[in-house]
Every structure is written in C-alpha cells, then in structure tokens.
Biotite code that builds the C-alpha atoms (Angstrom):
import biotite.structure as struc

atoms = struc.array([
    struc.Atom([0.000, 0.000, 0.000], chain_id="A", res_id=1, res_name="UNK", atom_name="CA", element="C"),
    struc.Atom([1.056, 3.940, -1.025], chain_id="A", res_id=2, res_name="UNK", atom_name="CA", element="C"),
    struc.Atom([-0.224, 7.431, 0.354], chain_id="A", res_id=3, res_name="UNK", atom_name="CA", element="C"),
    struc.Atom([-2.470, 8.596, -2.714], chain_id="A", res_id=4, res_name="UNK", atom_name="CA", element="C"),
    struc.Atom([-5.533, 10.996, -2.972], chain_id="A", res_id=5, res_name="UNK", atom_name="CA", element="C"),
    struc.Atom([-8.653, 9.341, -4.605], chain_id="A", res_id=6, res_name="UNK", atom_name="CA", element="C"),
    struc.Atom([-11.137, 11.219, -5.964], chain_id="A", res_id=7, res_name="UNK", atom_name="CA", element="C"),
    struc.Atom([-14.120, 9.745, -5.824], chain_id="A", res_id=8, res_name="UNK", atom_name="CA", element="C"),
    struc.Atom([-17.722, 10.150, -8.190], chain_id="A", res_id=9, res_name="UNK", atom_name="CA", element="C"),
    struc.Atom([-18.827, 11.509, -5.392], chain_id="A", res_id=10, res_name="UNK", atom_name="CA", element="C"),
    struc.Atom([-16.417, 14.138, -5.550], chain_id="A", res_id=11, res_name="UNK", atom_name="CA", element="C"),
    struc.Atom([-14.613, 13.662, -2.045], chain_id="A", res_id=12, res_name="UNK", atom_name="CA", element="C"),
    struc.Atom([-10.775, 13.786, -2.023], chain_id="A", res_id=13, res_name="UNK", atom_name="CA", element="C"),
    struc.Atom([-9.741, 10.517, -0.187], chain_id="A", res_id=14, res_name="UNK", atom_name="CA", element="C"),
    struc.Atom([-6.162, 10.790, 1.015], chain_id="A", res_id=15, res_name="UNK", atom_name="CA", element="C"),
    struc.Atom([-5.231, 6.944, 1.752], chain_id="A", res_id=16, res_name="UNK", atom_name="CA", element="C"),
    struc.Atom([-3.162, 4.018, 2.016], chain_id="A", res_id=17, res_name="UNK", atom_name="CA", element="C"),
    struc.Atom([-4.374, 2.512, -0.979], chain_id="A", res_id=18, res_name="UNK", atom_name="CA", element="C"),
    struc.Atom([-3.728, -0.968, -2.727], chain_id="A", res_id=19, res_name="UNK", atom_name="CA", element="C"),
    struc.Atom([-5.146, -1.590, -6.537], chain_id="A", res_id=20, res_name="UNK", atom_name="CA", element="C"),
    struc.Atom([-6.996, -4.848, -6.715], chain_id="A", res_id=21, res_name="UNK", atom_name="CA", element="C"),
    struc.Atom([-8.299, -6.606, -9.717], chain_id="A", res_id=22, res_name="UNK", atom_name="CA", element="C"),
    struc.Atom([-11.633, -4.760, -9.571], chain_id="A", res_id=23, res_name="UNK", atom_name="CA", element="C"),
    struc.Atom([-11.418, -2.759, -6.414], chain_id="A", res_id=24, res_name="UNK", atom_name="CA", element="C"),
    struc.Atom([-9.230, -0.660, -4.042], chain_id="A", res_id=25, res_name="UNK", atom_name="CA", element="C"),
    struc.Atom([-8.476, -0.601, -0.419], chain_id="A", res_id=26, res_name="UNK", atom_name="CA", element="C"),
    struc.Atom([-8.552, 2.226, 1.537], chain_id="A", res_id=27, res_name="UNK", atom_name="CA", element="C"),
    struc.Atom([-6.246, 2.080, 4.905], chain_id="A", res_id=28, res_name="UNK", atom_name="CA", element="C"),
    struc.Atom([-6.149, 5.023, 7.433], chain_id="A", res_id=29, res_name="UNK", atom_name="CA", element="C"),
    struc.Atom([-8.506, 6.956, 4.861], chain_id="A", res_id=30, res_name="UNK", atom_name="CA", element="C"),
    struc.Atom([-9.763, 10.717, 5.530], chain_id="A", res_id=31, res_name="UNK", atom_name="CA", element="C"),
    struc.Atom([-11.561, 13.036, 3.364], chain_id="A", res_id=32, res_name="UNK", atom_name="CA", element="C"),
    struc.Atom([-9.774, 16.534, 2.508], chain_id="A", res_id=33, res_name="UNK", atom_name="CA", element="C"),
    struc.Atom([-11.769, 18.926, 3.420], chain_id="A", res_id=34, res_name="UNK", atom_name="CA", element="C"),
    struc.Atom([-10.838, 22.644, 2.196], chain_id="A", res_id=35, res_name="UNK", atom_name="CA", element="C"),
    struc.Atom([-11.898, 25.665, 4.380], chain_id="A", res_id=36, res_name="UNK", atom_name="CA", element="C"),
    struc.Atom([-12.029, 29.074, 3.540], chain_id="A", res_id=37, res_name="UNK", atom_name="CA", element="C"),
    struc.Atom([-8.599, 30.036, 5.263], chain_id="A", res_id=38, res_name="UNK", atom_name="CA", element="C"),
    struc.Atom([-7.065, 28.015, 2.526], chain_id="A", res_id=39, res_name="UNK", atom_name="CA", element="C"),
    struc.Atom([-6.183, 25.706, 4.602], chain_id="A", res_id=40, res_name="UNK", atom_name="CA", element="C"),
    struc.Atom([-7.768, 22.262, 4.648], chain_id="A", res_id=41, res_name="UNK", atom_name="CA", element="C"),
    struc.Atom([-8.455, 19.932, 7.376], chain_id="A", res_id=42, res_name="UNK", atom_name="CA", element="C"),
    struc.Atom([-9.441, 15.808, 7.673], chain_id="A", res_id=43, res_name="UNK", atom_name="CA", element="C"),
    struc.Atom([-12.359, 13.918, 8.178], chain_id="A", res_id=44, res_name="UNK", atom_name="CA", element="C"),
    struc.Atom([-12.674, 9.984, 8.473], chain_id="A", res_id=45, res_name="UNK", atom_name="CA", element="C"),
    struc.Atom([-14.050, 8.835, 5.837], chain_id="A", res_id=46, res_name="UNK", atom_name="CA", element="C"),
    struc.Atom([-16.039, 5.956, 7.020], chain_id="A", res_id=47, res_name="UNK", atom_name="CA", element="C"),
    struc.Atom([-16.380, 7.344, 10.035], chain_id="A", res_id=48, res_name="UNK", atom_name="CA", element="C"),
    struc.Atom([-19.319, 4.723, 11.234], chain_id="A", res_id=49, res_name="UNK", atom_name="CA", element="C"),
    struc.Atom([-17.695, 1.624, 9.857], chain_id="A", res_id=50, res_name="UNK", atom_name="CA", element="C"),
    struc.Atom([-14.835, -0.843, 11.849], chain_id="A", res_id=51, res_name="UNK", atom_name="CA", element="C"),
    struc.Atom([-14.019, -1.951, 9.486], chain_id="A", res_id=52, res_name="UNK", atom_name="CA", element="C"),
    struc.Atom([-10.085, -1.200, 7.763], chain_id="A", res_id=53, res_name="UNK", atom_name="CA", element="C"),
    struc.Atom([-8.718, -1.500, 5.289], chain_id="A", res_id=54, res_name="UNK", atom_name="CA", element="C"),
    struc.Atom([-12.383, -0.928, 3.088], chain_id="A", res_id=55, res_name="UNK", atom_name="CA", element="C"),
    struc.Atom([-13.258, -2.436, 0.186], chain_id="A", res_id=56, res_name="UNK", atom_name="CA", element="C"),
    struc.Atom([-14.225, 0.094, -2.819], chain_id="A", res_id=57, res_name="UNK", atom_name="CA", element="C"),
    struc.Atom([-14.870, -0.181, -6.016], chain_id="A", res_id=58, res_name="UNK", atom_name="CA", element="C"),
    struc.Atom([-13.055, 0.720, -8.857], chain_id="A", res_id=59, res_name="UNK", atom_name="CA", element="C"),
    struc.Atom([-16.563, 2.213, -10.291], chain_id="A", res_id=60, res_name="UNK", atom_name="CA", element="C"),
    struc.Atom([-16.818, 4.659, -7.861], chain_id="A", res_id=61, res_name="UNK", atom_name="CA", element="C"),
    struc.Atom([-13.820, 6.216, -8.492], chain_id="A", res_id=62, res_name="UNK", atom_name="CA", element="C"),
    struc.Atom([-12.334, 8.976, -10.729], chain_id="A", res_id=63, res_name="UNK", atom_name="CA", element="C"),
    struc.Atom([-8.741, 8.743, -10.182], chain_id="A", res_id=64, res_name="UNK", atom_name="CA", element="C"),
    struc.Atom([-6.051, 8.485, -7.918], chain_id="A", res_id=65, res_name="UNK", atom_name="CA", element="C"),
    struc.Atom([-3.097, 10.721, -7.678], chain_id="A", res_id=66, res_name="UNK", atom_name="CA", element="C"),
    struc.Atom([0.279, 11.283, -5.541], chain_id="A", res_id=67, res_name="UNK", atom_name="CA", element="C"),
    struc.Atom([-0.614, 13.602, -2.994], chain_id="A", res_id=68, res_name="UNK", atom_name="CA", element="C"),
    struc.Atom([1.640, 17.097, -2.880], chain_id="A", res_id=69, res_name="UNK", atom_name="CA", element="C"),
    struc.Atom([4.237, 16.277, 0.175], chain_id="A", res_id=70, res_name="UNK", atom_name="CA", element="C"),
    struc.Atom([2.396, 18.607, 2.840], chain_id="A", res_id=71, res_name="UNK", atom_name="CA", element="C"),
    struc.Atom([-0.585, 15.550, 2.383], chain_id="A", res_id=72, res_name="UNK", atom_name="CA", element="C"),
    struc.Atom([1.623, 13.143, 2.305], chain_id="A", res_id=73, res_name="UNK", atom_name="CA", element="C"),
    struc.Atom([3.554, 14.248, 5.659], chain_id="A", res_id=74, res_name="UNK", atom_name="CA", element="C"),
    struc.Atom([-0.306, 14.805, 7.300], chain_id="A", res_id=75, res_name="UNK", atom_name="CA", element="C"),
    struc.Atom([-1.539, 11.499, 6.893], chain_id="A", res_id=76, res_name="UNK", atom_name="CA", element="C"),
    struc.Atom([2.162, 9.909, 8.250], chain_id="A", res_id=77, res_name="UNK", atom_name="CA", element="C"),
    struc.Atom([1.625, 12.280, 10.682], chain_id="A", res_id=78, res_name="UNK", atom_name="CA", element="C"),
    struc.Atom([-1.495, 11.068, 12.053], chain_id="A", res_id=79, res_name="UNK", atom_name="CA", element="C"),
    struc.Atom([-1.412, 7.667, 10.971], chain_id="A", res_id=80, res_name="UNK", atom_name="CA", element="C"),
    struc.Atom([2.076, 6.600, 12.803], chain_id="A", res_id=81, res_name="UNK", atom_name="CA", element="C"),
    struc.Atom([4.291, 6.612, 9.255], chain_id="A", res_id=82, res_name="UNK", atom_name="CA", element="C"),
    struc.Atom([8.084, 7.450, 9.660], chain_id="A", res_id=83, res_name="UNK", atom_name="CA", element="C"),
    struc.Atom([8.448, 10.958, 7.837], chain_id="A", res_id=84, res_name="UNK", atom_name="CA", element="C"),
    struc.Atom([11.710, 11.071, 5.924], chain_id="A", res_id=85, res_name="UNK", atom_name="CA", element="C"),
    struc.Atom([13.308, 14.785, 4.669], chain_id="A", res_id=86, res_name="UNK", atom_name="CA", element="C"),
    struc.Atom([12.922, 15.838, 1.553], chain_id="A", res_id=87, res_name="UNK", atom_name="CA", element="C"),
    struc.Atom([15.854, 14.331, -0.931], chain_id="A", res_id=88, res_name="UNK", atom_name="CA", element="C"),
    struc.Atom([16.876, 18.415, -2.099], chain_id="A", res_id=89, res_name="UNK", atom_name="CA", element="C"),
    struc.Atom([20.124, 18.545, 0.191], chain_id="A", res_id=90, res_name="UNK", atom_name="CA", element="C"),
    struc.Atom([21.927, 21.791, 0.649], chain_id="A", res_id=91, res_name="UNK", atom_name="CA", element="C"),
    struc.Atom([25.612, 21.260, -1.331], chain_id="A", res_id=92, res_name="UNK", atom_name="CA", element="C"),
])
C-alpha cells in the first residue's frame, strides 16, 4: 500500500493508504480533505461509522487516484504513525 488521494464520483478527495486490486481498491487510514475558507484544509474519516479497515471500494466509484503534494503526504504519516523522511533536495 502507497499514500495517494482518490477522488471519488462523489467528488470527495480521499487521502489513503491505498492498494489496486483486480476490480477494487483498499482504503487504509482513509480521511476526506476537506478545504476551508482560510485556505487551509483539514481531515475527516471517511467511514467514520464503519470498523471496518482496510475498506473495500470499487473501482466504479472512483475517478482517479493521484500522488498527494508532500504537505498531504507528511499529514496522513503524521497522524497515521508513518516514519516521515526529509525531503531528498540537500543543501551542497
């Protein structure tokens, strides 16, 4: 599983652990990206009522799925436990 951002037909930004599957995805650790008008954004659960994880979705539900930008990515290791490693751009 990877850190991407699903969009789904619904039209909700799913930032994710996600593994591709024949005819579905799983979602691990998944919140919704929610912007707000600071231009800032903040997270929701996305399942919030379900105990299940990872969840099965599928693949007709969504649109596509994308690397999130690094800030994302650094979130949702953030919150979820991940090790956060530096950026690679080293001062010479």
């Amino acid at each position: 599983m990877s850190v991407k951002i699903v969009r789904m037909l619904s039209g909700e930004d799913v930032l994710c652990d996600c593994e591709d599957n024949d005819n579905s995805y799983e979602f691990k650790d998944a919140v919704v990206v929610v912007p707000t008008q600071n231009q800032s954004v903040q997270f929701v659960p996305y399942s919030p009522f379900s105990t299940k994880d990872p969840l099965t979705i599928n693949k007709n539900m969504v649109v596509f799925v994308a690397e999130p930008d690094n800030s994302l990515f650094n979130q949702h290791k953030k919150m979820f436990g991940g090790i956060l490693t530096p950026d690679s751009m080293l001062a010479s």
